[in-house]
C-alpha positions in Angstrom: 17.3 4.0 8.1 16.2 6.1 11.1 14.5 4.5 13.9 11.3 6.1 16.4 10.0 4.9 19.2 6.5 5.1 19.8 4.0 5.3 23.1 0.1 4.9 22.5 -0.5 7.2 19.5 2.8 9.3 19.8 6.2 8.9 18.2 9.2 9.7 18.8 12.1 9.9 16.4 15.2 11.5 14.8 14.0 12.9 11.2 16.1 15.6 10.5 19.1 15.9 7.8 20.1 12.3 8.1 16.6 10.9 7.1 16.0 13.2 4.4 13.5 14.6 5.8 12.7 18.4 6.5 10.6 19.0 9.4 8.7 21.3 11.5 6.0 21.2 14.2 2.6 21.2 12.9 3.8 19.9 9.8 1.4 16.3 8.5 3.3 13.3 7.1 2.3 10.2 5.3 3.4 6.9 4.9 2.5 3.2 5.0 3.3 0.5 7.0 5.7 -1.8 5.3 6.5 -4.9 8.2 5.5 -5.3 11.8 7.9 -7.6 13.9 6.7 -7.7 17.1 6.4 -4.4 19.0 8.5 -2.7 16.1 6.7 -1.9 12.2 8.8 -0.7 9.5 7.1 2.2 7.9 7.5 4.0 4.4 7.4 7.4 5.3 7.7 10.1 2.7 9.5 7.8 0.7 11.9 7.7 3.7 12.5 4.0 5.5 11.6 4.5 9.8 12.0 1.4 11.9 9.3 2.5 14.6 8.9 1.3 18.4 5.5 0.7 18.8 3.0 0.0 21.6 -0.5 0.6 19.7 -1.2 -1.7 17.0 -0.5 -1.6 13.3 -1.4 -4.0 10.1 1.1 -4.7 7.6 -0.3 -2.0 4.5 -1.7 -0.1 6.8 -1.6 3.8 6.1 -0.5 6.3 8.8 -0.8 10.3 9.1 1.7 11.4 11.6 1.7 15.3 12.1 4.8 16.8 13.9 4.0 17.6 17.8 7.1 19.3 19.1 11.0 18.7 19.0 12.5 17.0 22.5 16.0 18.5 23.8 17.6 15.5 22.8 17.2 15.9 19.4 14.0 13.8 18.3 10.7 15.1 17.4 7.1 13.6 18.8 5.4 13.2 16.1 1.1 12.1 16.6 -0.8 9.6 15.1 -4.0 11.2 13.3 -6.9 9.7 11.6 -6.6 8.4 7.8 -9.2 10.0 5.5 -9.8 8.5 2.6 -9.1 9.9 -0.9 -6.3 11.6 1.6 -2.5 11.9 0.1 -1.5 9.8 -2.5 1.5 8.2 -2.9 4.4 9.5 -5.1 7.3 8.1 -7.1 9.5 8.4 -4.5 7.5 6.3 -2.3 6.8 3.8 -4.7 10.0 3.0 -6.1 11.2 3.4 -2.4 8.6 0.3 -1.7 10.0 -1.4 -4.4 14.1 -1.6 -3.4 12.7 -2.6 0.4 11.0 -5.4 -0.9 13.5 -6.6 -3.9 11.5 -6.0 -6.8 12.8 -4.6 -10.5 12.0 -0.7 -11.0 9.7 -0.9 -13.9 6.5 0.4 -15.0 4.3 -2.8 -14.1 6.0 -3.4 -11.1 5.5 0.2 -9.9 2.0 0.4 -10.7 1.7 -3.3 -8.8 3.5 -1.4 -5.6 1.3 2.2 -6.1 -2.1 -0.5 -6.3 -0.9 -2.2 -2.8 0.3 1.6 -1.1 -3.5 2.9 -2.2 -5.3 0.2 -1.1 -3.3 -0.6 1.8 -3.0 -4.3 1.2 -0.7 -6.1 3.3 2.6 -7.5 1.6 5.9 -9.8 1.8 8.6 -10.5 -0.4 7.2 -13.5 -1.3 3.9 -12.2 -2.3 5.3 -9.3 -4.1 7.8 -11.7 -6.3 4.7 -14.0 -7.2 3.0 -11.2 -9.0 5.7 -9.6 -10.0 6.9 -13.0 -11.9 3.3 -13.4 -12.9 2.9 -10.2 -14.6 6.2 -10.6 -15.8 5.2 -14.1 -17.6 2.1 -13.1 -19.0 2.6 -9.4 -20.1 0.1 -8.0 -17.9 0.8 -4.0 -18.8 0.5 -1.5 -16.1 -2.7 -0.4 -16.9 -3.9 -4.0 -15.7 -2.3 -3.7 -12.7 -5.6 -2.8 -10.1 -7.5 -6.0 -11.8 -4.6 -7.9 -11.0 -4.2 -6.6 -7.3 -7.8 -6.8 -7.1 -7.5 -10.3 -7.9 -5.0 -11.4 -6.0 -6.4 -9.6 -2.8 -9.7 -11.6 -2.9 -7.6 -14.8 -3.3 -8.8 -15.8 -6.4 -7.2 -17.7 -8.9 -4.9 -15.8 -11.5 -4.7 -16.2 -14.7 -4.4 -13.6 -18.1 -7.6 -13.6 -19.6 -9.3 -13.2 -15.9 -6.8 -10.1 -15.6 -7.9 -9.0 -19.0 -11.9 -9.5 -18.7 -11.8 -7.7 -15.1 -9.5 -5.0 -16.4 -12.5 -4.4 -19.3 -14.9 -4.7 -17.0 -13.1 -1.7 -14.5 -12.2 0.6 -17.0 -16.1 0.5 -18.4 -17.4 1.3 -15.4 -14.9 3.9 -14.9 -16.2 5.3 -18.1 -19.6 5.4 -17.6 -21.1 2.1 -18.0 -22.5 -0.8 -16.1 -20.7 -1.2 -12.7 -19.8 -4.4 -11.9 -22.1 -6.7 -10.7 -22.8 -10.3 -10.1 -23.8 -11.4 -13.5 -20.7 -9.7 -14.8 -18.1 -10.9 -12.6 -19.7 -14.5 -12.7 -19.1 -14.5 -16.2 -15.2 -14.3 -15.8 -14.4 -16.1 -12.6 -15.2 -19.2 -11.5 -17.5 -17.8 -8.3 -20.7 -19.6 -6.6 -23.3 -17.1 -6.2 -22.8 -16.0 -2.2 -18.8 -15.6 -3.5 -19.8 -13.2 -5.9 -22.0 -11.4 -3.5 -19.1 -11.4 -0.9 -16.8 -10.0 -3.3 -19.0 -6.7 -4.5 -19.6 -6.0 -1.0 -15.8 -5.9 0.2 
C-alpha cells in the first residue's frame, strides 16, 4: 500500500514501480475515496490502494482526479487535485474487484456490479454496509442487472425487499428504453412513500 501526503489540493507520494503504477508529469489519474480517518483517506486509485495525508476535505465515495505535477528529488511525485466532470472516467475491473478485496466482499458478478454502482455514483461505504447488501442480494437472487435499483434503494434509505428491487429495476430499464421516466405515480406504486417523499426522491 503506498502512502501520499497531501497540502491543500496537492499530493505528494511515492507511485512508481512498487505501486504499480507508471507515471509521468502531466499524466491525469482517477480513483475514489475508499475511508477517511481523520486527516488521512484511503483512496482507490487506478485500481491501486494509497493511504493519503490530507489537509483539504474529502467524503467517503468521493471521486478524485489527480494529474501528475512534477517528481521531487526525493523520490515522490506532487500530484494536483483537479475538478471531477461528470460522465468523466469510469471505473474498470481492476478497480472494482480491487474495491471488493479492501472491503471483504466475494469476487462475483452481483457483488461487482454492487461495488461498480457505489464507485459511479460515489456513495459512501463500510464493511458493514457493503456485507448487508451483499448478503441481501445473495439471499434473494437479485442478478447483477438489478444491481443500480438496489443501490438506488438502499442510498435513499428505503426499505429493501425483492419485489421493490424488481418493480424499480422495470421501471429503470423502461425508461432507459424509451418509455415513461419515472415519476411520482410510478414510484408510489412500488414503495411505500407519502407524497413530499416521493417528490424528494425524483429531485435527488
Amino acid at each position: 500500500m503506498t502512502e501520499i501526503h497531501g497540502l491543500s489540493s496537492l499530493l505528494r507520494g511515492s507511485l512508481g514501480r512498487t505501486s504499480g503504477l507508471n507515471i509521468s508529469p502531466g499524466q491525469i489519474l482517477y480513483g475514489t475515496v475508499l475511508e477517511v480517518d481523520g486527516g488521512k483517506a484511503l483512496l482507490l486509485l487506478q485500481g491501486i490502494d494509497i493511504v493519503a495525508e490530507l489537509e483539504t476535505s474529502l467524503l467517503p465515495g468521493e471521486r478524485v482526479v489527480l494529474q501528475v505535477e512534477e517528481q521531487l528529488p526525493n523520490g515522490q511525485h506532487l500530484l494536483k487535485k483537479l475538478p471531477v466532470k461528470d460522465g468523466g472516467e469510469g471505473f474498470g475491473q481492476k478497480a472494482v474487484d480491487t474495491f471488493l478485496r479492501h472491503f471483504g466482499m466475494k469476487q462475483n458478478d452481483t457483488n461487482r456490479a454492487l461495488a461498480d454502482e457505489i464507485l459511479q455514483n460515489r456513495l459512501p461505504a463500510t464493511e458493514k454496509s457493503l456485507n448487508h447488501l451483499s448478503n441481501f442480494a445473495a439471499e434473494n437472487r437479485i442478478p447483477p442487472e438489478d444491481a443500480s435499483a438496489l443501490i438506488w434503494l438502499w442510498s435513499k434509505n428505503m426499505p429493501l425487499s425483492k419485489d421493490s428491487v424488481e418493480a424499480l429495476s422495470y421501471l429503470m430499464k423502461n425508461t432507459q428504453r424509451g418509455g415513461e421516466p419515472l415519476n411520482y405515480g410510478s414510484l408510489r406504486n412500488i414503495l411505500p412513500l407519502e407524497g413530499e417523499n416521493a417528490s424528494s426522491l425524483l429531485e435527488n
